[in-house]
KEKE-3310 file (N, C-alpha, C; in steps of 0.2 Angstrom, whole numbers, plus 5000, padded with zeros to 4 digits):
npx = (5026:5032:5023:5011:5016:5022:5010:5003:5011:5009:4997:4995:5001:4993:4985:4986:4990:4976:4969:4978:4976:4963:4962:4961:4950:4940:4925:4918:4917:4927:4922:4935:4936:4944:4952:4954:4963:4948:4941:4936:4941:4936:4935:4927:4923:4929:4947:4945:4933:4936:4945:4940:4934:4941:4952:4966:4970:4965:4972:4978:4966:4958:4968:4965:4952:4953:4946:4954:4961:4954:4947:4958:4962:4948:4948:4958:4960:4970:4979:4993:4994:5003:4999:4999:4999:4993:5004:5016:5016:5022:5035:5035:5037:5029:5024:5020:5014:5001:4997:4993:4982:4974:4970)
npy = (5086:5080:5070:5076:5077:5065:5058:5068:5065:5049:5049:5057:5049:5036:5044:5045:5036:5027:5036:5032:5018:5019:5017:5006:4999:5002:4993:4991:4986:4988:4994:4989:4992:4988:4989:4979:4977:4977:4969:4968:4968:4965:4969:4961:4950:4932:4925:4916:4920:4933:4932:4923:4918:4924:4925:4924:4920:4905:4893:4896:4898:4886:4877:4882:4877:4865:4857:4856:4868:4878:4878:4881:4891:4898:4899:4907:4924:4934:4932:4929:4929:4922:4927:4918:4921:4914:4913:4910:4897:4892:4888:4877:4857:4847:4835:4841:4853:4844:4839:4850:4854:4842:4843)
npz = (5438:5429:5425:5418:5405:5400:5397:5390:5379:5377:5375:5363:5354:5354:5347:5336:5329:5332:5321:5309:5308:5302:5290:5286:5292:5282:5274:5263:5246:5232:5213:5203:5187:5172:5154:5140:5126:5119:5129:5145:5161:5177:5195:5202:5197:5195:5193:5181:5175:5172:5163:5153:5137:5129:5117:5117:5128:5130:5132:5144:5153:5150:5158:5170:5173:5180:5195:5209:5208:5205:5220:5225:5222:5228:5240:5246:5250:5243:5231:5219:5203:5188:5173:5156:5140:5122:5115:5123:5126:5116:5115:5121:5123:5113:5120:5131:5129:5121:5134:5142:5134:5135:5149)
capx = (5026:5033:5019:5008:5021:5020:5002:5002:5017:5003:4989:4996:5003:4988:4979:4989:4991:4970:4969:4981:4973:4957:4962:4960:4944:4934:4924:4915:4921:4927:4925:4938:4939:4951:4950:4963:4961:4942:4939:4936:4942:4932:4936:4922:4925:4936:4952:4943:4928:4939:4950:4935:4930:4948:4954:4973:4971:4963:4976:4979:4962:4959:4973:4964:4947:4954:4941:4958:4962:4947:4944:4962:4960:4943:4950:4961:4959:4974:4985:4996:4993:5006:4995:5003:4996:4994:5009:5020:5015:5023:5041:5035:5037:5024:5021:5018:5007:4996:4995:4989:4977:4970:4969)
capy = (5090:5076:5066:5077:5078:5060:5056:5071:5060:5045:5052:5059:5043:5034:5047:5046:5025:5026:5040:5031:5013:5019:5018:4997:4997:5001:4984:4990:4983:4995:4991:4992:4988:4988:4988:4976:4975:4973:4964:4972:4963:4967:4967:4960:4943:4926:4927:4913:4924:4937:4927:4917:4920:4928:4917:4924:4915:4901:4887:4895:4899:4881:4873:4884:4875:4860:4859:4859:4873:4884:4877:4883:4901:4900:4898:4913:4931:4938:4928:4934:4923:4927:4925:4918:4921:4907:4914:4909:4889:4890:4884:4869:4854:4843:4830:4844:4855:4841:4836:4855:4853:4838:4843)
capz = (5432:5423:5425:5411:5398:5397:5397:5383:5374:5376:5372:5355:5350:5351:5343:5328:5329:5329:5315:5301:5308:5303:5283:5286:5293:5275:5270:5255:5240:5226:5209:5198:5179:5166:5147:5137:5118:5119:5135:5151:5165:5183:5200:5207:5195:5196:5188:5174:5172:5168:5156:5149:5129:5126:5113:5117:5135:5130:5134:5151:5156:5152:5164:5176:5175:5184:5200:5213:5204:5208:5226:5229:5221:5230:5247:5245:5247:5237:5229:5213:5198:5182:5168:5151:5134:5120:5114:5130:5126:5108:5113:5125:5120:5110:5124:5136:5126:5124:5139:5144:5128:5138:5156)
cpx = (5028:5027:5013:5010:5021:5017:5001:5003:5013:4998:4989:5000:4998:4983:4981:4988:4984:4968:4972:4979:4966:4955:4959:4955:4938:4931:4919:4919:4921:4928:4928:4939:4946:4949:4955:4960:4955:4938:4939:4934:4937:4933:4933:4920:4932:4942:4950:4939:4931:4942:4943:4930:4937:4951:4964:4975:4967:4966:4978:4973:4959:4963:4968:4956:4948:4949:4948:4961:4957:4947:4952:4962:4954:4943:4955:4959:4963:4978:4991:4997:4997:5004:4999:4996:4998:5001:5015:5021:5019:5030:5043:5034:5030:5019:5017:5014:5000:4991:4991:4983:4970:4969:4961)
cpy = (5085:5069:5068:5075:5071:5057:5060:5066:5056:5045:5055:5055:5038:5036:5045:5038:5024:5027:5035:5025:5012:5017:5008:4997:4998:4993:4984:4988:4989:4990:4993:4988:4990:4984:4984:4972:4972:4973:4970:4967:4970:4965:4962:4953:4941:4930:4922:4916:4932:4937:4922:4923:4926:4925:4918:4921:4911:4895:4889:4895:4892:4875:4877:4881:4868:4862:4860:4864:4879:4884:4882:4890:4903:4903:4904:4919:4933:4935:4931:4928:4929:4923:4924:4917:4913:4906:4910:4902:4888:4886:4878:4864:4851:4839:4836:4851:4850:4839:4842:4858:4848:4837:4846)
cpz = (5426:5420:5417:5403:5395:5396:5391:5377:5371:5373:5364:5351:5348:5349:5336:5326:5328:5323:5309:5304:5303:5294:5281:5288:5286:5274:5265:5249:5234:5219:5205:5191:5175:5160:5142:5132:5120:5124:5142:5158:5172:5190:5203:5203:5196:5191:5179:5173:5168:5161:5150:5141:5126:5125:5114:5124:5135:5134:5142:5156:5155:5156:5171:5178:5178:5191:5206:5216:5207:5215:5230:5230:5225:5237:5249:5246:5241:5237:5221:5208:5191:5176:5160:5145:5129:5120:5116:5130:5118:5108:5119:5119:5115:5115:5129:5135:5124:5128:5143:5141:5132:5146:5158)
residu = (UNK:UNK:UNK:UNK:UNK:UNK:UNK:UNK:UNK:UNK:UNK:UNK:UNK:UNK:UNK:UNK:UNK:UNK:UNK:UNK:UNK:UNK:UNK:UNK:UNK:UNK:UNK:UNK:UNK:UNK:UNK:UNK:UNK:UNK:UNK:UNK:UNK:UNK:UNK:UNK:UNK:UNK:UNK:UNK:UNK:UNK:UNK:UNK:UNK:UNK:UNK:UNK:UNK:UNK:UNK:UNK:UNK:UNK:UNK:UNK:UNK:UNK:UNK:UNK:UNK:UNK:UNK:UNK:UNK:UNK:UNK:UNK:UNK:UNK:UNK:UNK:UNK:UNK:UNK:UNK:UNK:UNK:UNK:UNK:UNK:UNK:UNK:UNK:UNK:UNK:UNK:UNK:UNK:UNK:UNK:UNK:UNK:UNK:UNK:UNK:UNK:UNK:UNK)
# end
């Protein structure tokens, strides 16, 4: 009699372990946008195509056209990139705003 009971047990745990597994298996891509002042960012673009012709990330979406740069974001699924506005460069110094002027 005990033999059922635990094959039940089994059997209802890896139904459930299949069932809530199954939410991972999608591999369509969804796309999501989003609206910011203007511009309308896209899932389904880079992070410089997003940023690119938005004169308030100019300075950072130019650091990020280094070819290193891309190949590593390229290389990556999900990475977490925190974006700074020009703004964000105003209390660097002079040698070191240049020199991200000239990268």
């Amino acid at each position: 009699m005990k033999f059922p009971k635990v094959f039940v047990t089994i059997l209802i745990f890896t139904f459930s372990l299949t069932v809530t597994a199954q939410k991972y298996k999608k591999t369509e891509k969804i796309n999501i946008t989003k609206d910011y002042k203007g511009a309308t960012f896209n899932s389904n673009n880079s992070l410089v195509e997003n940023l690119n012709g938005i004169e308030e990330f100019s300075i950072f979406t130019k650091s990020l056209s280094d070819e290193s740069i891309q190949k590593l974001m390229d290389s990556n699924e999900m990475i977490t990139v925190f974006v700074f506005t020009n703004s964000s460069f105003n209390d660097l110094p002079k040698k070191t705003k240049d020199s991200l002027n000239n990268s």
